[in-house]
C-alpha positions in Angstrom: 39.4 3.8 -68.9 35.8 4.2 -68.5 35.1 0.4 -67.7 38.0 0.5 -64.7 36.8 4.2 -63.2 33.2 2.0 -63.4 35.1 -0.9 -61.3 36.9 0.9 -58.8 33.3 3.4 -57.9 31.6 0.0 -57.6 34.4 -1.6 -55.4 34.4 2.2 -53.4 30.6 1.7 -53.1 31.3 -2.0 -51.8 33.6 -1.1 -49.6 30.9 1.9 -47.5 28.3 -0.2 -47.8 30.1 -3.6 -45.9 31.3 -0.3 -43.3 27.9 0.1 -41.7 27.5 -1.2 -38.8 24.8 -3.9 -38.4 23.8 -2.3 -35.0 23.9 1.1 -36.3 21.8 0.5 -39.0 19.2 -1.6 -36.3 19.3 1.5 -34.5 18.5 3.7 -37.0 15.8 2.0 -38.1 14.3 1.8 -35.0 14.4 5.5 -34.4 12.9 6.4 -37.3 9.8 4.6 -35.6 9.8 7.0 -32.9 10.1 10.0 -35.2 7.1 12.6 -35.0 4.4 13.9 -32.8 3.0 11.4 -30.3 0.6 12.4 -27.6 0.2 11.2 -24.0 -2.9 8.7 -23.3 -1.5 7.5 -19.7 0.9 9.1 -17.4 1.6 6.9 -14.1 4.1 8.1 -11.5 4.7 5.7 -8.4 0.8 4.1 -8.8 -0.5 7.3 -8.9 -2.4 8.2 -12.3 -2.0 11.7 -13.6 -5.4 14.0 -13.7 -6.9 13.3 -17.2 -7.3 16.9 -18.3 -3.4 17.1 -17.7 -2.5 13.6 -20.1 -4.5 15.2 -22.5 -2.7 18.5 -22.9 1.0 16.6 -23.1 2.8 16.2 -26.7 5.8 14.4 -27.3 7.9 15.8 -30.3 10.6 13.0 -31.8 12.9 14.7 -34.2 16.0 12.4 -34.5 17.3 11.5 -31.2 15.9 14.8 -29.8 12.5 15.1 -28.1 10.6 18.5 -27.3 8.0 17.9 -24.3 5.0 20.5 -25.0 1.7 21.2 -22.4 -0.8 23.4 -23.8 1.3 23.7 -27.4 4.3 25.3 -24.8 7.4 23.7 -25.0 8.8 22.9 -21.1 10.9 20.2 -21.8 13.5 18.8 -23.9 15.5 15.6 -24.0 18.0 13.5 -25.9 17.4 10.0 -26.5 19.3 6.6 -27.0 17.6 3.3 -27.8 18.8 -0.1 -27.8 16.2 -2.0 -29.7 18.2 -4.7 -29.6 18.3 -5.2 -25.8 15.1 -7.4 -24.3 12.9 -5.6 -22.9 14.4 -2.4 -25.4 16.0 0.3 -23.3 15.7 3.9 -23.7 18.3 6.2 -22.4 17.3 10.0 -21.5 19.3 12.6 -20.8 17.8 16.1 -20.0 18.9 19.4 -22.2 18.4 22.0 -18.7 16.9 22.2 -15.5 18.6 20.6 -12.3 18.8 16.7 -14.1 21.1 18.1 -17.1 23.7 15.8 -18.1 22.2 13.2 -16.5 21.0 9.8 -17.9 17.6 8.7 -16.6 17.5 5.0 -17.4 14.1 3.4 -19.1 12.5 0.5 -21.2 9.8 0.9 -23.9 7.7 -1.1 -26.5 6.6 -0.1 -29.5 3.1 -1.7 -31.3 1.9 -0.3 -34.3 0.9 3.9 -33.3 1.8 3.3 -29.5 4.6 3.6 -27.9 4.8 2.6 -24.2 7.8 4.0 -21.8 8.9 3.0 -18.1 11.6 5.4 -16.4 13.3 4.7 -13.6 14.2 7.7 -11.2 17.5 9.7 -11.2 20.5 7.2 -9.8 18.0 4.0 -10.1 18.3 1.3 -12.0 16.8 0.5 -15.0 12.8 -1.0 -14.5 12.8 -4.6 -15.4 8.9 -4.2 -15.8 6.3 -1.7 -17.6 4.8 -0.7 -14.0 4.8 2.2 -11.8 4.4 1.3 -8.9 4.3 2.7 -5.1 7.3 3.1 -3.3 9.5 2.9 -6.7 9.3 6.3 -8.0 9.1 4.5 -12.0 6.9 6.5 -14.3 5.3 5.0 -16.9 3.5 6.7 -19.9 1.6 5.4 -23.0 1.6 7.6 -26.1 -0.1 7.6 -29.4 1.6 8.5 -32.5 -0.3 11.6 -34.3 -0.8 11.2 -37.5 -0.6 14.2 -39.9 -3.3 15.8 -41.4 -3.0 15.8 -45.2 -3.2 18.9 -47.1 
């Protein structure tokens, strides 16, 4: 009795694990890259650079596919995510939780090396960039971040 309640919870386990999705599981992994507190190093909108003292006082918070958006430690923004890591270059999907964009999808690409994380957006209703620039006339933004790493207790 024991031996065949042993077989069928290892055939059950078979079974779940052969159920995940390949993609899924790619995805996944890939967000849990992007979990945590990164901060902003460069903010470009349309070739214009954003004043340094402002870059420096923007956080981006990744807690699972949800991002908080803090200035000064005060939240003014917050965003759902969707990547596609399997897409070349990887896309990003973003759609606002308030304000006049929500439930819309802003359309983007990013890389991630190492602690840095680069994003290009496109504008509302534009197509996705096809290149990590910003420049004039396009309305793309393009921002680097910096993963922040935790102090230890």
């Amino acid at each position: 009795m024991i031996t065949r309640c042993l077989a069928f919870s290892a055939l059950l386990f078979a079974s779940f694990a052969s159920a995940i999705d390949p993609k899924e599981q790619k995805i996944k992994e890939e967000e849990s890259l992007h979990q945590g507190t990164w901060q902003v190093t460069s903010f470009k909108r349309n070739g214009k650079e954003t004043a340094k003292e402002i870059v420096d006082s923007i956080e981006r918070m990744v807690e699972g596919k949800h991002v908080v958006w803090k200035r000064d430690g005060k939240r003014f923004a917050g965003t759902t995510v969707e990547l596609n890591p399997d897409a070349n270059p990887k896309t990003i999907d973003v759609s606002p939780d308030g304000g006049p964009m929500r439930g819309e999808k802003l359309l983007g690409i990013y890389k991630l090396d190492g602690d840095t994380l680069t994003i290009c957006m496109a504008p509302k209703g534009k197509d996705r960039p096809a290149k990590f620039e910003a420049i004039p006339g396009t309305d793309e933004t393009l921002m680097v971040f910096r993963k922040k790493i935790k102090a230890k207790d």
